[in-house]
mmCIF file as gemmi writes it, N, C-alpha and C atoms, coordinates in Angstrom:
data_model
loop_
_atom_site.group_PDB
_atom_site.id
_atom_site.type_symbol
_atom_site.label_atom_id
_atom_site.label_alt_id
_atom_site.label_comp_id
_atom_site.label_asym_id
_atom_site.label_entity_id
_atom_site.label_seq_id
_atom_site.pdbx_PDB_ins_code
_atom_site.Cartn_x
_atom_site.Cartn_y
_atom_site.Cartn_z
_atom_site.occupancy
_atom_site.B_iso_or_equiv
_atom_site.pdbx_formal_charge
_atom_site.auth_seq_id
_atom_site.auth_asym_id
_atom_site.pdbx_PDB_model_num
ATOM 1 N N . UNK Axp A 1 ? -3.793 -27.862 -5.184 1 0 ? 1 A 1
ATOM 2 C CA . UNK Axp A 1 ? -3.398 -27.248 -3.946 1 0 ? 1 A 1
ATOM 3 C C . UNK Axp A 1 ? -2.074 -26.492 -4.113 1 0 ? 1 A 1
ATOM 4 N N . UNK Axp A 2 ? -1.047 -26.805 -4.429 1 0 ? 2 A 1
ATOM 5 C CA . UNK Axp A 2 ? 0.031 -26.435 -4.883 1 0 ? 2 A 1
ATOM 6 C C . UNK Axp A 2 ? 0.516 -25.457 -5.802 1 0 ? 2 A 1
ATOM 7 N N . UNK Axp A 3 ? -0.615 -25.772 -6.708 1 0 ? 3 A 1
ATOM 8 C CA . UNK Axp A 3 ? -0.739 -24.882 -7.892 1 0 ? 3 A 1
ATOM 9 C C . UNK Axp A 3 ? -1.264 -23.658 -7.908 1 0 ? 3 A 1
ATOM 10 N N . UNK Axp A 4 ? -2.007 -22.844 -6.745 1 0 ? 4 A 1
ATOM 11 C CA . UNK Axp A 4 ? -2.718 -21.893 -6.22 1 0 ? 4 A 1
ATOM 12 C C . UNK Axp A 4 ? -1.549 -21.127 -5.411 1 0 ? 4 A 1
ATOM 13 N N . UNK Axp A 5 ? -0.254 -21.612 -5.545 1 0 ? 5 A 1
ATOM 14 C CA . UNK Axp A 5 ? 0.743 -20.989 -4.447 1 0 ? 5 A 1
ATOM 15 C C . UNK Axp A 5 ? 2.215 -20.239 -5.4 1 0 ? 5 A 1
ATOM 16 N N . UNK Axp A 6 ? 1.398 -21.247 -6.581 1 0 ? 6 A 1
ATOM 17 C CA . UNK Axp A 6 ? 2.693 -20.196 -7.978 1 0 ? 6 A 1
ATOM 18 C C . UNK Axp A 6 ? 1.883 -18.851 -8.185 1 0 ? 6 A 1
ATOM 19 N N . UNK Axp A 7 ? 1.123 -19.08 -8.608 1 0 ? 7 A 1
ATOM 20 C CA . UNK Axp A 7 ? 0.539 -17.515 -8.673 1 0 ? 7 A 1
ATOM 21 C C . UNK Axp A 7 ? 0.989 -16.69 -7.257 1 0 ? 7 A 1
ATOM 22 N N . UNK Axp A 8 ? 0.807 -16.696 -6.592 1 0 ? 8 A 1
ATOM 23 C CA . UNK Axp A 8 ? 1.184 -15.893 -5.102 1 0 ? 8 A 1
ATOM 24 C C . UNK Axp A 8 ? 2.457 -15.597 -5.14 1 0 ? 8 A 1
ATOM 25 N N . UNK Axp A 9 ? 3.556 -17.004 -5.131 1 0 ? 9 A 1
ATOM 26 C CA . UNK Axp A 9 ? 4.503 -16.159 -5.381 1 0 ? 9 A 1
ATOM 27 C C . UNK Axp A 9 ? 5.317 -15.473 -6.361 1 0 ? 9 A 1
ATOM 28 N N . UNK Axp A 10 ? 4.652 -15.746 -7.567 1 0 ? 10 A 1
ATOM 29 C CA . UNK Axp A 10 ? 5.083 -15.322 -8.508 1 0 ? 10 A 1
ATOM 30 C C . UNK Axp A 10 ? 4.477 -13.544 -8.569 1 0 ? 10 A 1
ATOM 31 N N . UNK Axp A 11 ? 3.548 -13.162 -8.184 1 0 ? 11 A 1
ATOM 32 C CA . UNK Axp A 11 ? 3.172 -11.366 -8.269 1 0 ? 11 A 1
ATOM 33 C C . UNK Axp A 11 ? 4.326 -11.512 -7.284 1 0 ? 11 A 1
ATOM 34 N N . UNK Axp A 12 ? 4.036 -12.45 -5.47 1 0 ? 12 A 1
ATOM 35 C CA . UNK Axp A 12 ? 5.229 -11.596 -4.383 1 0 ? 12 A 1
ATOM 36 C C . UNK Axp A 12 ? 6.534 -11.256 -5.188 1 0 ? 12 A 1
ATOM 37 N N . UNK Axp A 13 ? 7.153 -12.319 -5.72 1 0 ? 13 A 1
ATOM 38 C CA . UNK Axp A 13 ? 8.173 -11.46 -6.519 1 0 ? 13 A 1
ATOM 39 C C . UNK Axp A 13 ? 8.212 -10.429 -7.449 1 0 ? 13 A 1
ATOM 40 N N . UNK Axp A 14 ? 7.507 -10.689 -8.424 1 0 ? 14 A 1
ATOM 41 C CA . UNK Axp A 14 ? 7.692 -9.432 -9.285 1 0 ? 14 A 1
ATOM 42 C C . UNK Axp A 14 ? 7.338 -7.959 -8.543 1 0 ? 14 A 1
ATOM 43 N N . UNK Axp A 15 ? 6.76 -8.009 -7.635 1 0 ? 15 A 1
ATOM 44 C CA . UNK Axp A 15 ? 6.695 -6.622 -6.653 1 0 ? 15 A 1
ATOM 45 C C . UNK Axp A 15 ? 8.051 -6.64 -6.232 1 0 ? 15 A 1
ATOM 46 N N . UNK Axp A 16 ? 9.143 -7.439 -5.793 1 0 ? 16 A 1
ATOM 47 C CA . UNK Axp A 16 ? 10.26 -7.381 -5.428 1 0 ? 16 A 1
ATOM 48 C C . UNK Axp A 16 ? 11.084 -6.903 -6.497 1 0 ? 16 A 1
ATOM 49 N N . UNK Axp A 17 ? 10.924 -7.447 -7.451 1 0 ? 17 A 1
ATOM 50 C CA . UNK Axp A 17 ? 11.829 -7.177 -9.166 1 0 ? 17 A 1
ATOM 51 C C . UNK Axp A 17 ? 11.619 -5.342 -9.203 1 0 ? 17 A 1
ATOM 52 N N . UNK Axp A 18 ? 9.857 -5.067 -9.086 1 0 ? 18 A 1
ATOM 53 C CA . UNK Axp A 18 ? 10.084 -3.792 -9.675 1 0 ? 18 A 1
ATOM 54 C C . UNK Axp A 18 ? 10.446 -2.716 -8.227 1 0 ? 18 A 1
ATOM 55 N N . UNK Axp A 19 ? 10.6 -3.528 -7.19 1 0 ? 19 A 1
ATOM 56 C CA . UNK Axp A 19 ? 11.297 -2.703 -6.201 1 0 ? 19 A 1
ATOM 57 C C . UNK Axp A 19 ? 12.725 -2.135 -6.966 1 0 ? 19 A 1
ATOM 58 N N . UNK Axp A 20 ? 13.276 -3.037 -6.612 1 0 ? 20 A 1
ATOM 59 C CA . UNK Axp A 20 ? 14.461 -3.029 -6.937 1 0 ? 20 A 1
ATOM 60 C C . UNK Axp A 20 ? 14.672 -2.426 -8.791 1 0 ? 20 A 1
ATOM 61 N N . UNK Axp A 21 ? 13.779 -2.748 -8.856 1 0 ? 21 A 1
ATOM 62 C CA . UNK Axp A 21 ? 14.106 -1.98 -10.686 1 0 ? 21 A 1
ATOM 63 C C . UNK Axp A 21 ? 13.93 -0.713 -10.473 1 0 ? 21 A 1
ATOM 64 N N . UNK Axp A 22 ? 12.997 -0.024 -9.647 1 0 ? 22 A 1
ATOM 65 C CA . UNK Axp A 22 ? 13.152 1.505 -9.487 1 0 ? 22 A 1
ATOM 66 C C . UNK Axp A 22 ? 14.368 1.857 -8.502 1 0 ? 22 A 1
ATOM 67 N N . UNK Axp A 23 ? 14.882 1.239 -7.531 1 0 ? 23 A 1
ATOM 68 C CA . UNK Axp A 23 ? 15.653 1.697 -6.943 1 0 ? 23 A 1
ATOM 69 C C . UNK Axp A 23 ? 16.852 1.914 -7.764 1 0 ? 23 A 1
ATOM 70 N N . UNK Axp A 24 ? 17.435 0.742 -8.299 1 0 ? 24 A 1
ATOM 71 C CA . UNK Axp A 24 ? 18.974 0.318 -9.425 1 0 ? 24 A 1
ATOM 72 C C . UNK Axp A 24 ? 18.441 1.658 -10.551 1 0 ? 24 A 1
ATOM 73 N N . UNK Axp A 25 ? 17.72 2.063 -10.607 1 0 ? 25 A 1
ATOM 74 C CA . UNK Axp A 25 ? 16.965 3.067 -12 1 0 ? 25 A 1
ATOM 75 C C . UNK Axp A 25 ? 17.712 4.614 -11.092 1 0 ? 25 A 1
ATOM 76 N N . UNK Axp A 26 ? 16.766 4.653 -9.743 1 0 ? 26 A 1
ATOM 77 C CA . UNK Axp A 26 ? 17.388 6.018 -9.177 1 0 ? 26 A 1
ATOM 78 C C . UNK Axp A 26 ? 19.374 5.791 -9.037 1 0 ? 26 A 1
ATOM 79 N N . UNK Axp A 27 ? 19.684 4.924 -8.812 1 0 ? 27 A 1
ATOM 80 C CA . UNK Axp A 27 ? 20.947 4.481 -8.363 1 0 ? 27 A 1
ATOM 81 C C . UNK Axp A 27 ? 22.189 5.309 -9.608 1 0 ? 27 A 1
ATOM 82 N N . UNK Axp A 28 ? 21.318 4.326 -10.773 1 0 ? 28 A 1
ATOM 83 C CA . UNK Axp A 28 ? 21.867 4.615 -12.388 1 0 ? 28 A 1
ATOM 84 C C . UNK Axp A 28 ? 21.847 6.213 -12.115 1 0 ? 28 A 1
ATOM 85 N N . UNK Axp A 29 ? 20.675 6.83 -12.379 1 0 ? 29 A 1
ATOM 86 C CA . UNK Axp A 29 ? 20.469 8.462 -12.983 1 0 ? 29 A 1
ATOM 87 C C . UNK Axp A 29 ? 21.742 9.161 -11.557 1 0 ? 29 A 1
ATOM 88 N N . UNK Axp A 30 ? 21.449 8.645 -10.391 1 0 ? 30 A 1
ATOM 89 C CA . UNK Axp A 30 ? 22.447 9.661 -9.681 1 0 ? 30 A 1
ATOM 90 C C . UNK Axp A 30 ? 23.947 9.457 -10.261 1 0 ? 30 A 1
ATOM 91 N N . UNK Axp A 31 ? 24.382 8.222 -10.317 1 0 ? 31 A 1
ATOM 92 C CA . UNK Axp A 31 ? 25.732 7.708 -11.344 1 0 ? 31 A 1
ATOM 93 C C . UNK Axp A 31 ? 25.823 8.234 -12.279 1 0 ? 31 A 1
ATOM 94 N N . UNK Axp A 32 ? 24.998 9.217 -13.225 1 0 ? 32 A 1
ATOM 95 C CA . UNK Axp A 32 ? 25.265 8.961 -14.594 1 0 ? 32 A 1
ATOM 96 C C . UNK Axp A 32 ? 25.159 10.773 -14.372 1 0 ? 32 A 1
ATOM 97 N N . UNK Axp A 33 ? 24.713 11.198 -13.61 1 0 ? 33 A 1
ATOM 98 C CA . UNK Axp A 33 ? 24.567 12.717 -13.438 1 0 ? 33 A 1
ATOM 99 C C . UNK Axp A 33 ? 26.044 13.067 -13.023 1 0 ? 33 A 1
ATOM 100 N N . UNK Axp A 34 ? 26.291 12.2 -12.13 1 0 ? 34 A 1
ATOM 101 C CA . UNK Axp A 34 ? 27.314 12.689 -11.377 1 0 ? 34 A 1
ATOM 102 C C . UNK Axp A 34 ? 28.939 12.464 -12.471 1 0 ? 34 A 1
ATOM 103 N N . UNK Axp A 35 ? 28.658 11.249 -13.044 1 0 ? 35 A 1
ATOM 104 C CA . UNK Axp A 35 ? 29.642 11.574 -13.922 1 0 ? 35 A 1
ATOM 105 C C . UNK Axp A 35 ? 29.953 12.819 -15.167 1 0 ? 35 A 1
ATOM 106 N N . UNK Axp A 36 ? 28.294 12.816 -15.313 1 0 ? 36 A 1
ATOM 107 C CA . UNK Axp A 36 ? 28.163 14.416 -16.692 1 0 ? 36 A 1
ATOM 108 C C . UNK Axp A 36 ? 28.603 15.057 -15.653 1 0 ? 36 A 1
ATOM 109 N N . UNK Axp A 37 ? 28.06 15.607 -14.217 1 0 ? 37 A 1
ATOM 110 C CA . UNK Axp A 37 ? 29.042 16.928 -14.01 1 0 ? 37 A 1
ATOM 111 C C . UNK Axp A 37 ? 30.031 17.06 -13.453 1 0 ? 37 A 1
ATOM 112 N N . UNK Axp A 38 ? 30.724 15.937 -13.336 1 0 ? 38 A 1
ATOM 113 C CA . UNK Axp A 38 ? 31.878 16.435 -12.986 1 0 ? 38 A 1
ATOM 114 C C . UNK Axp A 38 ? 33.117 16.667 -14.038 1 0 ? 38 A 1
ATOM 115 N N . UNK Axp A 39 ? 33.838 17.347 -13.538 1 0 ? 39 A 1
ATOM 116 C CA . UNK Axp A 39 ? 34.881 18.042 -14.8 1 0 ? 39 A 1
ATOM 117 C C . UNK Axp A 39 ? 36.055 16.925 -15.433 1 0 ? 39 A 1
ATOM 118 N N . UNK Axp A 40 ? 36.438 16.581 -13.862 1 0 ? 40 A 1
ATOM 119 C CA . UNK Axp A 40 ? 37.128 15.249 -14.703 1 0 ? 40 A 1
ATOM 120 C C . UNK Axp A 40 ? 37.209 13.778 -13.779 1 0 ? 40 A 1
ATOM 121 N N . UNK Axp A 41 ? 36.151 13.155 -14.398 1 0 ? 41 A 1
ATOM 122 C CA . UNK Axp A 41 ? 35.975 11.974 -13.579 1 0 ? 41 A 1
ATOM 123 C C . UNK Axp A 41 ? 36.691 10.806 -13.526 1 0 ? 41 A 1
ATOM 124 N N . UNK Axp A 42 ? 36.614 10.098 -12.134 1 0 ? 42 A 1
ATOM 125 C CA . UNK Axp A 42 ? 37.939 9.617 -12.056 1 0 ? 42 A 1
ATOM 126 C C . UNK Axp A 42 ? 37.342 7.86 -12.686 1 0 ? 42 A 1
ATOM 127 N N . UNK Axp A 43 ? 38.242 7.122 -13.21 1 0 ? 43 A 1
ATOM 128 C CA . UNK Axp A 43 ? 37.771 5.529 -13.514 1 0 ? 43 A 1
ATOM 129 C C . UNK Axp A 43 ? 36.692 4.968 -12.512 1 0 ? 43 A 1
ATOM 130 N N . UNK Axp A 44 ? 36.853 5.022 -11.409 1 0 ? 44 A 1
ATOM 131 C CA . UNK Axp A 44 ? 36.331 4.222 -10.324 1 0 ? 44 A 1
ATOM 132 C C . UNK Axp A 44 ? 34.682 5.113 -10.499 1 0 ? 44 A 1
ATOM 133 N N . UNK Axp A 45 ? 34.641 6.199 -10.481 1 0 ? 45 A 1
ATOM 134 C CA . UNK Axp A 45 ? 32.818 6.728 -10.833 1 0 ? 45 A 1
ATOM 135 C C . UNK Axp A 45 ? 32.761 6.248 -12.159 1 0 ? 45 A 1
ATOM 136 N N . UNK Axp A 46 ? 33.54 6.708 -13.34 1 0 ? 46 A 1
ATOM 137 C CA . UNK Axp A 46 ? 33.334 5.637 -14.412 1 0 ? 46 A 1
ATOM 138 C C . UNK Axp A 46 ? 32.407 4.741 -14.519 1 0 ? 46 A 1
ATOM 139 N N . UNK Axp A 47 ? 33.336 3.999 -13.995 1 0 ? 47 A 1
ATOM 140 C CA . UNK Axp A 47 ? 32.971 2.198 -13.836 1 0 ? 47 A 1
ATOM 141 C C . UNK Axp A 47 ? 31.951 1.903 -12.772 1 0 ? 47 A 1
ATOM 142 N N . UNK Axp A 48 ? 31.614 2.951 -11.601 1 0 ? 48 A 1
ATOM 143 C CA . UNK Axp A 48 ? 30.681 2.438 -10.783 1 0 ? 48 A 1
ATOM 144 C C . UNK Axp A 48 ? 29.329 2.956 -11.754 1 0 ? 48 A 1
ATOM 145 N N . UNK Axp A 49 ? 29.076 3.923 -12.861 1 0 ? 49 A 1
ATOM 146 C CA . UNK Axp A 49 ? 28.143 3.89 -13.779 1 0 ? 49 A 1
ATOM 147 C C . UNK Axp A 49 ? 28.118 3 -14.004 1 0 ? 49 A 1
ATOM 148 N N . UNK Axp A 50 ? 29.184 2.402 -15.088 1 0 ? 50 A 1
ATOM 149 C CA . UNK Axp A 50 ? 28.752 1.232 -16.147 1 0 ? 50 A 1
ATOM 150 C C . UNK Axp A 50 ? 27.849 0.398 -15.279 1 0 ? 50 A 1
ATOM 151 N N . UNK Axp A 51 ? 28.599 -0.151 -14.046 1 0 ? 51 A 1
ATOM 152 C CA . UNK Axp A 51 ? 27.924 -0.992 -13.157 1 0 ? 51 A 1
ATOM 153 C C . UNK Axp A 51 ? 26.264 -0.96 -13.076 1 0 ? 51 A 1
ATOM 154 N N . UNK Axp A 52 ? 26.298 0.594 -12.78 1 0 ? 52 A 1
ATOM 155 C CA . UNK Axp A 52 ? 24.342 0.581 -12.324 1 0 ? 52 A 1
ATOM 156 C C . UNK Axp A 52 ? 23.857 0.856 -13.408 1 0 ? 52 A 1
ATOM 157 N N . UNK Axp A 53 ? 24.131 0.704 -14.479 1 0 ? 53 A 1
ATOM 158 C CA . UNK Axp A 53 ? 23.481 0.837 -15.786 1 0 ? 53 A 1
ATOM 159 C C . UNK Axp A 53 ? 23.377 -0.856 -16.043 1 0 ? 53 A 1
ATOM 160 N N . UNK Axp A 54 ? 24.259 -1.175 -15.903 1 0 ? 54 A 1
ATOM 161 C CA . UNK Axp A 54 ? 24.443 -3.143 -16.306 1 0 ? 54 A 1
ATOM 162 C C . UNK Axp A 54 ? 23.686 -3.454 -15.787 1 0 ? 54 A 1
ATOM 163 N N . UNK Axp A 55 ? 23.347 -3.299 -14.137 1 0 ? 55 A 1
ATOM 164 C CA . UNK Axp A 55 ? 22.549 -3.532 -13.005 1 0 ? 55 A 1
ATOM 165 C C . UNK Axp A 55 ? 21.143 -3.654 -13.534 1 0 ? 55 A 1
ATOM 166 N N . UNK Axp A 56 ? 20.892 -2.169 -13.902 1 0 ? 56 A 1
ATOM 167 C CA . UNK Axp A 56 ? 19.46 -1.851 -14.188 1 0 ? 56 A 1
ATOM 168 C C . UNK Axp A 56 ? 18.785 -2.44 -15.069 1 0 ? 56 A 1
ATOM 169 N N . UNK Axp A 57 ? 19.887 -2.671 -16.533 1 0 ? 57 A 1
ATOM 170 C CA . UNK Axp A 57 ? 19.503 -3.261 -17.896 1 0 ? 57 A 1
ATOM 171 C C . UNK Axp A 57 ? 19.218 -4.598 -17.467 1 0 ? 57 A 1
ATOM 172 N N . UNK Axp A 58 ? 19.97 -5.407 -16.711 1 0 ? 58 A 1
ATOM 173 C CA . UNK Axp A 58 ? 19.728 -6.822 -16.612 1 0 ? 58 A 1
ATOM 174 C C . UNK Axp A 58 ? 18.12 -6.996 -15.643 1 0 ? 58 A 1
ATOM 175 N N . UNK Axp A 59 ? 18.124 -6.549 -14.625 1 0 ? 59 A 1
ATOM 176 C CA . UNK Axp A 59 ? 16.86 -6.325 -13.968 1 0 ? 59 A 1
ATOM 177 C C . UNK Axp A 59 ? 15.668 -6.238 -15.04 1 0 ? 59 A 1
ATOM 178 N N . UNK Axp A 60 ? 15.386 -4.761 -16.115 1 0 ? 60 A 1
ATOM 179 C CA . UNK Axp A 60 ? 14.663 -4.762 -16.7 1 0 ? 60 A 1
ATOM 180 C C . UNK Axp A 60 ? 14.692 -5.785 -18.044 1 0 ? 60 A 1
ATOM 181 N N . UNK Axp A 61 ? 15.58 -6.186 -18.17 1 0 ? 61 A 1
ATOM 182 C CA . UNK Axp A 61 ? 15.548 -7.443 -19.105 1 0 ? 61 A 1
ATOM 183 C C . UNK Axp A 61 ? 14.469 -8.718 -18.337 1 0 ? 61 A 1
ATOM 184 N N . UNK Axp A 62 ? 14.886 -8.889 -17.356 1 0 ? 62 A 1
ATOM 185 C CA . UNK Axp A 62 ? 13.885 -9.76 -16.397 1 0 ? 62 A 1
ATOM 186 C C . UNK Axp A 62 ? 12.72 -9.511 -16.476 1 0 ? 62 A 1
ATOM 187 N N . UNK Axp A 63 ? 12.713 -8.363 -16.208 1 0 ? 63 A 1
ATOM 188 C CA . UNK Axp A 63 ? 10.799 -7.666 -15.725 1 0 ? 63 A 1
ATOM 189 C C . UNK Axp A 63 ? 10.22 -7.789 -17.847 1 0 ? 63 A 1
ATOM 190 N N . UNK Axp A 64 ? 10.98 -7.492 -18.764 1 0 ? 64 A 1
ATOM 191 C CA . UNK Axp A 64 ? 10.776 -8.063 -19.621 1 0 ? 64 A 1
ATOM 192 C C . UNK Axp A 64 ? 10.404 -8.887 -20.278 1 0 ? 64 A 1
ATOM 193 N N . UNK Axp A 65 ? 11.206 -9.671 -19.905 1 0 ? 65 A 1
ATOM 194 C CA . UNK Axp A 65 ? 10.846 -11.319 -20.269 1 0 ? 65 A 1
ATOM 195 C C . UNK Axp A 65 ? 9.882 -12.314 -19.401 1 0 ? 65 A 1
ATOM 196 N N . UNK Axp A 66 ? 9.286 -11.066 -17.919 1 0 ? 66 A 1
ATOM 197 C CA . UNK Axp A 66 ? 8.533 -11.982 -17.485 1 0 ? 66 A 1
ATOM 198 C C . UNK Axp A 66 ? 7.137 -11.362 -17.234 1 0 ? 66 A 1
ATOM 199 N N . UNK Axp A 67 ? 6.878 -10.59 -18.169 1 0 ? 67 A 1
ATOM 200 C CA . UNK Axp A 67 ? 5.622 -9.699 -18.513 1 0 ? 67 A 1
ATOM 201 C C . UNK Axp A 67 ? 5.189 -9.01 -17.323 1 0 ? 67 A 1
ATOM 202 N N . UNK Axp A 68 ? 5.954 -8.44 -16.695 1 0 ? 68 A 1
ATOM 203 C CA . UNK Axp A 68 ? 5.795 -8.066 -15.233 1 0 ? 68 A 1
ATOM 204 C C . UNK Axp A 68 ? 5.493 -6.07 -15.784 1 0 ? 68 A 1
ATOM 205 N N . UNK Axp A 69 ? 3.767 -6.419 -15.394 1 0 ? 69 A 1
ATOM 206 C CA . UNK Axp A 69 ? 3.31 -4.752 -15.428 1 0 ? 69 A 1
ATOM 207 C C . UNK Axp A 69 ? 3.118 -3.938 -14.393 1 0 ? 69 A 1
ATOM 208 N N . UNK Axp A 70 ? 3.321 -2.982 -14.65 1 0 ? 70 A 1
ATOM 209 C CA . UNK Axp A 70 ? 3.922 -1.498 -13.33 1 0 ? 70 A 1
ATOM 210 C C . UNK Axp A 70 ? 2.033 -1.364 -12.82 1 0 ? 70 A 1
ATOM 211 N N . UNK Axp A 71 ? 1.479 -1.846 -11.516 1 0 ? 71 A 1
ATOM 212 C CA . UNK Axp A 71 ? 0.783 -1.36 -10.892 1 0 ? 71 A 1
ATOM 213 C C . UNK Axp A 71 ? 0.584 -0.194 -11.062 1 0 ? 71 A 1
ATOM 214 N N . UNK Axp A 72 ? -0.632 0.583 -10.593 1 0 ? 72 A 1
ATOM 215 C CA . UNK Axp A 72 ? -0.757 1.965 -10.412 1 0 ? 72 A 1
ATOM 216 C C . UNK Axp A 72 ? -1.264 2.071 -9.225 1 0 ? 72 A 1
C-alpha cells in the first residue's frame, strides 16, 4: 500500500526538479549574457553569475544522479 505512493511522488518531484532546472538554466544564460555585454561589469553581476551557474550545476547534478529523463 505504501509502496505504490514512492513512485508517485517520486516522478511529482522530479517534474518539480526539471521545473526549476529549466528555469535556474534561463536565469544562468540571462546572467552570463549580461555580464559578456556589458563593458565593465560590476562584482555584484559578477557574482550574481557565479551564483546561477552554482545554482544550475547543483540542480543538474541532482537530476543526474537521480536518472530523471526530460519528457517530451
Amino acid at each position: 500500500m505504501f509502496f505504490r505512493r514512492k513512485g508517485w511522488l517520486r516522478s511529482e518531484f522530479d517534474d518539480k526538479l526539471l521545473e526549476q532546472l529549466n528555469r535556474l538554466k534561463t536565469d544562468w544564460n540571462n546572467q552570463k549574457s549580461l555580464v559578456e555585454k556589458s563593458f565593465d561589469p560590476s562584482r555584484e553581476a559578477i557574482s550574481q553569475a557565479k551564483l546561477a551557474e552554482a545554482k544550475y550545476f547543483f540542480l543538474f547534478r541532482e537530476a543526474k544522479k537521480r536518472n530523471v529523463k526530460v519528457r517530451i
